[in-house]
VEXDREN-2710 file (C-alpha; in Angstrom, 1 decimal):
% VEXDREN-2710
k/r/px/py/pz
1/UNK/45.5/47.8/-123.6
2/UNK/43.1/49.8/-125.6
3/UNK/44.4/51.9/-128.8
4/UNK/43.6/55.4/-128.1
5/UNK/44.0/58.3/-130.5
6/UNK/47.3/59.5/-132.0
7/UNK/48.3/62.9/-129.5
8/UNK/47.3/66.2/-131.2
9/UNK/44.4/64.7/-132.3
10/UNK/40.1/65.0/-132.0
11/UNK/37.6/62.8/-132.5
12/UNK/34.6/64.8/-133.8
13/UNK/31.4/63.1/-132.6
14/UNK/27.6/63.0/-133.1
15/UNK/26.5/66.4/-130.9
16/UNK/29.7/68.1/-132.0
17/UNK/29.9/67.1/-135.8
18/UNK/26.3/69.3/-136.3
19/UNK/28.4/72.0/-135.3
20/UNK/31.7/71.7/-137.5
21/UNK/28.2/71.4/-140.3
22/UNK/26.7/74.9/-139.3
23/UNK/30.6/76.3/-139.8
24/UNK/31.0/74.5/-142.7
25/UNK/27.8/75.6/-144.2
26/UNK/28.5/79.4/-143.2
27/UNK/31.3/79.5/-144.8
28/UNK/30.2/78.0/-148.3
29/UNK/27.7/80.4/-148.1
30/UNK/29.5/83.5/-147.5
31/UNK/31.7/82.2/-150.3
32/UNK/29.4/82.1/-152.8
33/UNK/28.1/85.2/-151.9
34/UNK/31.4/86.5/-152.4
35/UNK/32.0/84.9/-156.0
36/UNK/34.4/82.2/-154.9
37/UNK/34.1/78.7/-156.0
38/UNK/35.6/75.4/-153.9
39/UNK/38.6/73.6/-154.5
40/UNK/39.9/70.6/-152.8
41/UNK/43.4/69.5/-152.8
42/UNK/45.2/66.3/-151.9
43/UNK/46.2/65.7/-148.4
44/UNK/49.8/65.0/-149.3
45/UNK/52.4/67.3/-151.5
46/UNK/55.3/67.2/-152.9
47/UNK/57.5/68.2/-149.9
48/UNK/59.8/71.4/-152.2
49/UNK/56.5/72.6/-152.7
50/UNK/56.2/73.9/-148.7
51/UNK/60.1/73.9/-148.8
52/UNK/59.9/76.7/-151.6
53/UNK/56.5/78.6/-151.0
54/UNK/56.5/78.7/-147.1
55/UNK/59.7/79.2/-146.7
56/UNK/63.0/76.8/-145.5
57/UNK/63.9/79.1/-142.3
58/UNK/60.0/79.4/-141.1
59/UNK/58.9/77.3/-138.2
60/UNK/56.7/75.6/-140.1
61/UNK/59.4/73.9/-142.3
62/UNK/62.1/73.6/-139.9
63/UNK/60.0/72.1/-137.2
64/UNK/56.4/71.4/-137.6
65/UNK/55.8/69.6/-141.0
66/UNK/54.9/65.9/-140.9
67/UNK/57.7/64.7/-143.9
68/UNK/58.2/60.8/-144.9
69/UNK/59.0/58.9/-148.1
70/UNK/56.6/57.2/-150.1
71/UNK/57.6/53.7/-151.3
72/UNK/58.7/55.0/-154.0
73/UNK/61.0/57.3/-152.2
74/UNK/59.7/60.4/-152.8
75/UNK/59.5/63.0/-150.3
76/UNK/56.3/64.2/-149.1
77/UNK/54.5/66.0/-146.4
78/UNK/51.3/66.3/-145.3
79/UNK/50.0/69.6/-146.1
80/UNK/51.0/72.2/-143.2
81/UNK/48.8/75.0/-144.8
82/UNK/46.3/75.6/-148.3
83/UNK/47.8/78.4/-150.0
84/UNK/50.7/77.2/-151.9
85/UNK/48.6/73.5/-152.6
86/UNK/46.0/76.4/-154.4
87/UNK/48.7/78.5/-156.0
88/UNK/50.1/74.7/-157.3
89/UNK/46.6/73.8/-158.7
90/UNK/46.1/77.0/-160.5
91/UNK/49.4/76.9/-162.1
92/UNK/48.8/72.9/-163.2
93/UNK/45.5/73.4/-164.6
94/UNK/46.4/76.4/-166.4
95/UNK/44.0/78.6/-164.2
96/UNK/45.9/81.9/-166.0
97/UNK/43.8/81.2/-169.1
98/UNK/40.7/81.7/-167.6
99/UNK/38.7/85.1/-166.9
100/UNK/41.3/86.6/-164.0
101/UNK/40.4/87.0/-161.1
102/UNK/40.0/83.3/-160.3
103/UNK/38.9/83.0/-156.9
104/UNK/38.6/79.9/-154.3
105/UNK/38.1/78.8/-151.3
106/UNK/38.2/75.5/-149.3
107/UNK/37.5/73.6/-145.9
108/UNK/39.8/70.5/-144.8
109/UNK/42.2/69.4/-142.6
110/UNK/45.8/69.9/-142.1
111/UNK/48.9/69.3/-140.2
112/UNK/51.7/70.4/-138.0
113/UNK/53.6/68.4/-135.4
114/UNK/53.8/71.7/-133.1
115/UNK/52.8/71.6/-129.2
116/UNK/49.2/70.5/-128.6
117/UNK/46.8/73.3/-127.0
118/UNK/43.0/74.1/-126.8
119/UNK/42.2/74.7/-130.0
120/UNK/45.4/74.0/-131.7
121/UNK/45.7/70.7/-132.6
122/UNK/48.3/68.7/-135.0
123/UNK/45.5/67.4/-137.1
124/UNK/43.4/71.3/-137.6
125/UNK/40.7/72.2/-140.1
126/UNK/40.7/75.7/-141.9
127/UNK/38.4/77.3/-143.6
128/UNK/40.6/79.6/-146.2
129/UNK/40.3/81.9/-149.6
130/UNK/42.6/82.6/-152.4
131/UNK/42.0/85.5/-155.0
132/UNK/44.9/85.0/-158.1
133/UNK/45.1/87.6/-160.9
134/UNK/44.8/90.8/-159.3
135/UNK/47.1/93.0/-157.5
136/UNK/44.2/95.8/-156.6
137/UNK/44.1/96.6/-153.2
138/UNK/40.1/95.8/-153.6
139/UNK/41.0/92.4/-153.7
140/UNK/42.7/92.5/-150.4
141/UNK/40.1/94.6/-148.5
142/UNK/37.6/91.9/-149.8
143/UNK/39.1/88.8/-148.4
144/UNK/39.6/91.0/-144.9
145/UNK/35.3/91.8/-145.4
146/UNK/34.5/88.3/-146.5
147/UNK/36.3/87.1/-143.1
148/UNK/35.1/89.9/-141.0
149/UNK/31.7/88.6/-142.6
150/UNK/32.1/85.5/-141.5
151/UNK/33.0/85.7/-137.9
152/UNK/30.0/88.8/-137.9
153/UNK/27.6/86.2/-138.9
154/UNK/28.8/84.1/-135.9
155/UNK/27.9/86.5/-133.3
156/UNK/31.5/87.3/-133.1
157/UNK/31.8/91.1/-132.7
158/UNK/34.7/91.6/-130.5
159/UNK/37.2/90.1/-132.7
160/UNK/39.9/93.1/-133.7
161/UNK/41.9/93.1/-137.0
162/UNK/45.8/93.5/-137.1
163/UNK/46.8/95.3/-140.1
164/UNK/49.9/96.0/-141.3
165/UNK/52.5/95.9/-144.8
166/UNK/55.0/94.0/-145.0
167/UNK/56.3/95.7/-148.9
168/UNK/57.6/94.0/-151.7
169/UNK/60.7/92.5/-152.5
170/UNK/62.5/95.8/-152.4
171/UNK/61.3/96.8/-149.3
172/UNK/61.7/93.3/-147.5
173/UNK/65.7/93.6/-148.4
174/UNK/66.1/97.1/-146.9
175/UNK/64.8/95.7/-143.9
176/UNK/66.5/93.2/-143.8
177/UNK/69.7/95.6/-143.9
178/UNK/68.5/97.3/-141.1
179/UNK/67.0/94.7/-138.8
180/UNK/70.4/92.8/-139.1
181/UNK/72.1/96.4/-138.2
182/UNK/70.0/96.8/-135.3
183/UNK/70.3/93.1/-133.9
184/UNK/74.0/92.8/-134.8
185/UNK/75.3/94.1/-131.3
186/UNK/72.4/92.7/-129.6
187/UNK/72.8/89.3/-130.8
188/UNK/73.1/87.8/-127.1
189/UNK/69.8/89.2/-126.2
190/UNK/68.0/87.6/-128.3
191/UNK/66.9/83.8/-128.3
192/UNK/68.8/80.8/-129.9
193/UNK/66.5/80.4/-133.1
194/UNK/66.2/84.4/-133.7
195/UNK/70.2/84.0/-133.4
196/UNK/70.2/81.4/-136.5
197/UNK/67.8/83.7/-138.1
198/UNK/69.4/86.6/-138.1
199/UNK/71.8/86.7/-141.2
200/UNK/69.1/83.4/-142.7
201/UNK/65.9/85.5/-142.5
202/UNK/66.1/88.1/-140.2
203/UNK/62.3/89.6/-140.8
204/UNK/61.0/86.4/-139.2
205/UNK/62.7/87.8/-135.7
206/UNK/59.9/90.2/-135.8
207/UNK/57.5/87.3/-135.6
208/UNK/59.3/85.7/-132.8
209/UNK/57.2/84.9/-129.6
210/UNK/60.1/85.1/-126.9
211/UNK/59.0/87.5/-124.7
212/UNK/62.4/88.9/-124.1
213/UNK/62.9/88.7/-127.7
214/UNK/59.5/90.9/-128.1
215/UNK/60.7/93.6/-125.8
216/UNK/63.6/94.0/-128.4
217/UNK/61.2/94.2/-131.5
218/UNK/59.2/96.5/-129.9
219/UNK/62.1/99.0/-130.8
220/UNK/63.5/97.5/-133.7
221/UNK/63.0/99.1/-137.6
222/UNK/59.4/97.7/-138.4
223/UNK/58.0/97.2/-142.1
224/UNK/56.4/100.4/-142.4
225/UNK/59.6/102.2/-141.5
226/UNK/60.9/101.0/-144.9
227/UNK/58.0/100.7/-147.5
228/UNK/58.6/102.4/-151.2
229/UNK/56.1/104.4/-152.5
230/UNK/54.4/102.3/-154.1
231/UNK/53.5/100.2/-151.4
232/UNK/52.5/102.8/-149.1
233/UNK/50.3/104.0/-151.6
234/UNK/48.7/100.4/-151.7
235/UNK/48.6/99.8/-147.8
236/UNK/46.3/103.1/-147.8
237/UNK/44.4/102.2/-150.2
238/UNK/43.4/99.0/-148.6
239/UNK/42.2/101.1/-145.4
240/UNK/40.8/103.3/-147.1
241/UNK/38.4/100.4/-149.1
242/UNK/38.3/99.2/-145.0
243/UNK/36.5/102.5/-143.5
244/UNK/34.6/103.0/-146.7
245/UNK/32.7/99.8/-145.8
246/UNK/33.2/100.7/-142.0
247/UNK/35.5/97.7/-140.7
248/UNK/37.0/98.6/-137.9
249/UNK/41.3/97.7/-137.7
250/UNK/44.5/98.2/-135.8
251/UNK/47.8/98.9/-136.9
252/UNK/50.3/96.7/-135.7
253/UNK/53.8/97.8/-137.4
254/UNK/55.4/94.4/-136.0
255/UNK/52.9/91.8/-137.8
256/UNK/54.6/89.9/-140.5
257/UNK/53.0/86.3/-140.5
258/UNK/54.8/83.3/-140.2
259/UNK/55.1/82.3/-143.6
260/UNK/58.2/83.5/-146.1
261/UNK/55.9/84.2/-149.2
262/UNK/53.8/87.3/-147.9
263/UNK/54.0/90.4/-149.5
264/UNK/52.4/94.1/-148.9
265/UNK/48.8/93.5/-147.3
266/UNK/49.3/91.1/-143.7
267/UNK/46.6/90.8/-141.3
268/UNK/45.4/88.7/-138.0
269/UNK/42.2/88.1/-136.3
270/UNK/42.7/87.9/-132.9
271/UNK/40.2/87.9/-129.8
272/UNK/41.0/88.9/-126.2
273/UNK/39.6/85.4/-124.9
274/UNK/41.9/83.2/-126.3
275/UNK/45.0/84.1/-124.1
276/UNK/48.9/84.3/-125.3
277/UNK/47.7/82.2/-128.7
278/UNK/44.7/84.2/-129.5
279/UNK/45.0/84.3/-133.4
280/UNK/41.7/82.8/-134.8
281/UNK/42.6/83.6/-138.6
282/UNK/44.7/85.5/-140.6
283/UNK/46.4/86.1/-144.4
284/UNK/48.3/89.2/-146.7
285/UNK/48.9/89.2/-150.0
286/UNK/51.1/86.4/-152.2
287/UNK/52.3/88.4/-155.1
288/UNK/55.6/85.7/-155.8
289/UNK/54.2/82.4/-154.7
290/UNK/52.8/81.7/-157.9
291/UNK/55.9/82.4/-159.3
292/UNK/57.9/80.0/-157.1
293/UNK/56.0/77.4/-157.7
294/UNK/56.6/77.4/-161.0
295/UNK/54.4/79.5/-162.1
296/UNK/54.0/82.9/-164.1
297/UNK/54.1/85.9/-162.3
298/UNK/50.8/86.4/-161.0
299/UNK/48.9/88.5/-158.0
300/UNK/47.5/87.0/-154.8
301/UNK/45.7/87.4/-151.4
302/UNK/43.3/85.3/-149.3
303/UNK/43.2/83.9/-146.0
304/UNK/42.7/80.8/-143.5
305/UNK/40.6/80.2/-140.6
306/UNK/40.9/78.1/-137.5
307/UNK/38.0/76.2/-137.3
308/UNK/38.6/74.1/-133.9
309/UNK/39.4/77.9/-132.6
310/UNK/36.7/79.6/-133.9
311/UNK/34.8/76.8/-132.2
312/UNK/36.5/77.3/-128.8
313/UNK/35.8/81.2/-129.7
314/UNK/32.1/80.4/-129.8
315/UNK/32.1/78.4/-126.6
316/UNK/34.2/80.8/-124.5
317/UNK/31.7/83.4/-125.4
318/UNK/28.4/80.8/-124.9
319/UNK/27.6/81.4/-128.6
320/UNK/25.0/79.9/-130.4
321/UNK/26.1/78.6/-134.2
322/UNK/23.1/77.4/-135.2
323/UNK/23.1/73.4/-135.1
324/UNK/21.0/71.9/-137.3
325/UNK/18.9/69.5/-135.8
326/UNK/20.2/65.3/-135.6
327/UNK/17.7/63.7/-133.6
328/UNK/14.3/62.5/-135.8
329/UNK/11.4/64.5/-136.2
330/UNK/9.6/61.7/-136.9
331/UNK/9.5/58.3/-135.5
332/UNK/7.4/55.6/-137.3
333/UNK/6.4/52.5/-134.6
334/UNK/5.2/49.3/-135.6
335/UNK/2.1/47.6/-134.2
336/UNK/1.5/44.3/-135.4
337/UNK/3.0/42.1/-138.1
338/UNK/3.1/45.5/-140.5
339/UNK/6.7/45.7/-141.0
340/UNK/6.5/45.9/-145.3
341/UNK/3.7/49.1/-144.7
342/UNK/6.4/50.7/-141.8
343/UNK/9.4/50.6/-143.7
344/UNK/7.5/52.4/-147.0
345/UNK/5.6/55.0/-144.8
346/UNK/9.7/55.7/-143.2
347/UNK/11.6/55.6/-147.0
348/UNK/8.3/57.8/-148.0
349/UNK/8.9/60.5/-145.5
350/UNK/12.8/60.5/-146.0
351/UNK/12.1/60.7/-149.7
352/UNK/10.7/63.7/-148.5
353/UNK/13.4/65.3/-146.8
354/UNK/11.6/65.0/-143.1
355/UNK/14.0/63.6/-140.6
356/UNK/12.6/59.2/-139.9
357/UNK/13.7/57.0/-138.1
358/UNK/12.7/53.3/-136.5
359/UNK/12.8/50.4/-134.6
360/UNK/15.7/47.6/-135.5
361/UNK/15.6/45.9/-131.9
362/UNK/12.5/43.8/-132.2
363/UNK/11.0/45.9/-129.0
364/UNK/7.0/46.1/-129.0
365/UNK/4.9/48.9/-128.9
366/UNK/5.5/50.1/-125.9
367/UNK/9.0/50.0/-126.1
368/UNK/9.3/52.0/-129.8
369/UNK/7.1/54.8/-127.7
370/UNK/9.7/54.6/-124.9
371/UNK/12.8/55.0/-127.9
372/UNK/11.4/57.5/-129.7
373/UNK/10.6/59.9/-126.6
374/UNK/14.8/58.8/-125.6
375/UNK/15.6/60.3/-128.8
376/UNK/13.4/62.9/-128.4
377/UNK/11.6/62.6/-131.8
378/UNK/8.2/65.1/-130.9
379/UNK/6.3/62.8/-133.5
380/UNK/5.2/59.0/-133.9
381/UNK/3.6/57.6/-136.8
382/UNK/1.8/54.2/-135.4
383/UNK/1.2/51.8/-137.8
384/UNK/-1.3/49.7/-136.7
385/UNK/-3.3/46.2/-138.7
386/UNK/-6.6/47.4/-138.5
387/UNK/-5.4/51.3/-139.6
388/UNK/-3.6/50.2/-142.8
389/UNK/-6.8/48.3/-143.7
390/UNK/-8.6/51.7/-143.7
391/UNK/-5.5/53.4/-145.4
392/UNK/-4.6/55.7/-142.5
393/UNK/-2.2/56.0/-139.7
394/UNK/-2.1/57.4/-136.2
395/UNK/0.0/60.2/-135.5
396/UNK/1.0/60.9/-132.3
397/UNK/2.6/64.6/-130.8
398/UNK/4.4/63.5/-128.0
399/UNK/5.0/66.6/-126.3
400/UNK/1.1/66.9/-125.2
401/UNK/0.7/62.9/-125.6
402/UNK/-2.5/63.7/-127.8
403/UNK/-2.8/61.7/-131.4
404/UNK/-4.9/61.5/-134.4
405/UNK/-6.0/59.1/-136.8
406/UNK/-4.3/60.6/-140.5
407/UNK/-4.6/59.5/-144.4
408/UNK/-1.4/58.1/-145.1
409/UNK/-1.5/60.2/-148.2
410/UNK/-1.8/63.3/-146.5
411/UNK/0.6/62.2/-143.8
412/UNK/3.7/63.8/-145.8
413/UNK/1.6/66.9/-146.4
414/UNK/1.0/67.2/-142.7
415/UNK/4.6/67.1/-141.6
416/UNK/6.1/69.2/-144.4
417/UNK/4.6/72.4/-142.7
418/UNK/5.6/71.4/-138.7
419/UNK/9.2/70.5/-140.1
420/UNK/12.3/72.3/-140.6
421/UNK/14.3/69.6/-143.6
422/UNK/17.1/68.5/-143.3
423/UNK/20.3/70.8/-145.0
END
């Protein structure tokens, strides 16, 4: 019996890889743009890191991360998310000494043994941004901008941002007070795990996905009911930076993330064609993870995308996202015993950054003609005995079968202007 891939997981194959490219390349791009520079962090942590930034009564940690010893019986886990594996590089490579803000952003994979769905896979890629140093509610209208930006980019103007506070410290407890006053003689309505919950962490009932749990939030005290001044000031400011650059967004008192360590600013992207799961990407401010990890106190807000869902996104809504081209542009054939003369013309044009390709079968002319119009190459460079004696080649255009006898000098010259090179 054949070994098939573990469940949860994707192969990403040639016609589909150009794709995850395009996305990948977008968001660099709008990154730089932005100021941010790339980080990439190791696949595996130290499990207290998730245990002690995400949060020990979130889903995530209870359920979903994938945890094991090492041989030398540590305890580790493959990374469920990218913000606290930032927040722990900044802090171990003493990030607070440089010029503040610092400001990152990655694109990789990571994990979570949760229920597989379309676009929601155990094995997920994300796209994701981190701004540490700053507690300005600029900073946290930017990383909504830079991620309105990017799904703008995409063709993706129907997308509608949650917004909401979720306070600071002071804030979070007096809701706490009151959510656990409001659920205490209620307790039965409510599902098993928001039962546990309820004297643990009782905010993370508001995140609960029950349906006859959500008919409860709906009129239970919210995090705006209870924000100090402070923070209320700071949740306006961020809409007011959000109209001033004219980004549409949606209050949604109830929205509080699924991870412990959010503070203040909390925010979802979410689409209408995506069903019951229809979060593509989402984030709020950090201002204490740094400081759990081990860190000084220090500011911080970013976000993650879904890449496989801002995939599915794109296809629901027949989206182009702007594959680059994989199949040649250029197909060089070999007539005759010219084999040393073929491969230098191909490496030639590569050097060049014009898409080659050739023969490795053994098939003769007419079959290389046959290949290259398969792979749909809309060139041919023949090269022929008695052309390489007069230092020329023939170049064929195979989509009105018409071809030309060409200098092989001028050959690269030629192509540079028909092609579009490689990224």
């Amino acid at each position: 019996m054949a070994i098939k891939r573990p469940r949860g997981t994707a192969d990403i194959l040639p016609g589909e890889v150009e794709k995850w490219l395009a996305l990948e390349n977008l968001a660099r791009r709008i990154s730089r743009t932005y100021g941010y520079a790339e980080i990439r962090t190791p696949i595996f942590e130290h499990t207290e890191l998730f245990a002690r930034s995400v949060g020990d009564t979130t889903d995530i940690v209870e359920k979903e991360m994938y945890t094991f010893l090492d041989k030398g019986g540590r305890s580790v886990t493959l990374r469920p998310e990218g913000t606290a594996s930032v927040a722990r590089a900044y802090i171990e490579h003493g990030m607070s000494s440089l010029p503040q803000p610092v400001k990152l952003y990655y694109i990789g994979p990571f994990f979570r043994h949760d229920r597989p769905q379309a676009g929601r896979l155990r094995q997920f890629h994300q796209f994701g941004v981190e701004v540490f140093g700053t507690a300005h509610a600029r900073a946290d209208a930017e990383v909504i901008i830079l991620a309105s930006e990017f799904f703008r980019a995409l063709g993706l103007d129907d997308l509608e941002i949650l917004l909401n506070s979720v306070g600071c410290p002071v804030c979070r407890a007096d809701l706490a007070r009151r959510l656990r006053e409001f659920f205490r003689n209620r307790e039965r309505e409510v599902c098993a795990t928001c039962r546990a919950r309820l004297e643990r962490n009782p905010l993370r009932l508001l995140d609960c996905k029950d349906e006859k749990c959500r008919e409860l939030i709906r009129t239970a005290p919210t995090p705006v009911d209870t924000l100090c001044g402070e923070c209320r000031q700071h949740f306006q400011q961020v809409q007011d930076y959000l109209r001033l650059q004219g980004v549409p967004y949606t209050l949604e008192p109830c929205l509080v993330r699924g991870l412990d360590y959010y503070t203040r600013t909390a925010f979802e992207f979410v689409s209408p064609h995506l069903g019951a799961q229809n979060s593509v990407g989402g984030g709020g401010r950090y201002d204490g993870l740094v400081e759990a990890c081990g860190g000084k106190p220090t500011p911080g807000v970013g976000f993650a995308i879904g890449l496989e869902r801002t995939l599915l996104l794109l296809e629901t809504a027949s989206k182009d996202v702007g594959v680059p081209p994989s199949k040649p542009f250029v197909f060089v054939a070999m007539a005759g015993t010219t084999e040393e003369v073929a491969l230098s013309v191909l490496y030639r044009l590569r050097r060049a950054g014009i898409r080659a390709e050739m023969d490795y079968t053994g098939r003769n002319l007419k079959g290389q003609l046959k290949h290259a119009a398969r792979l749909g190459a809309p060139y041919v460079v023949i090269v022929g005995e008695e052309e390489i004696a007069r230092g020329t080649v023939i170049l064929r255009d195979m989509e009105v079968a018409r071809q030309e006898e060409i200098e092989i000098d001028a050959l690269i010259d030629r192509l540079e202007k028909r092609e579009v090179k490689q990224l």
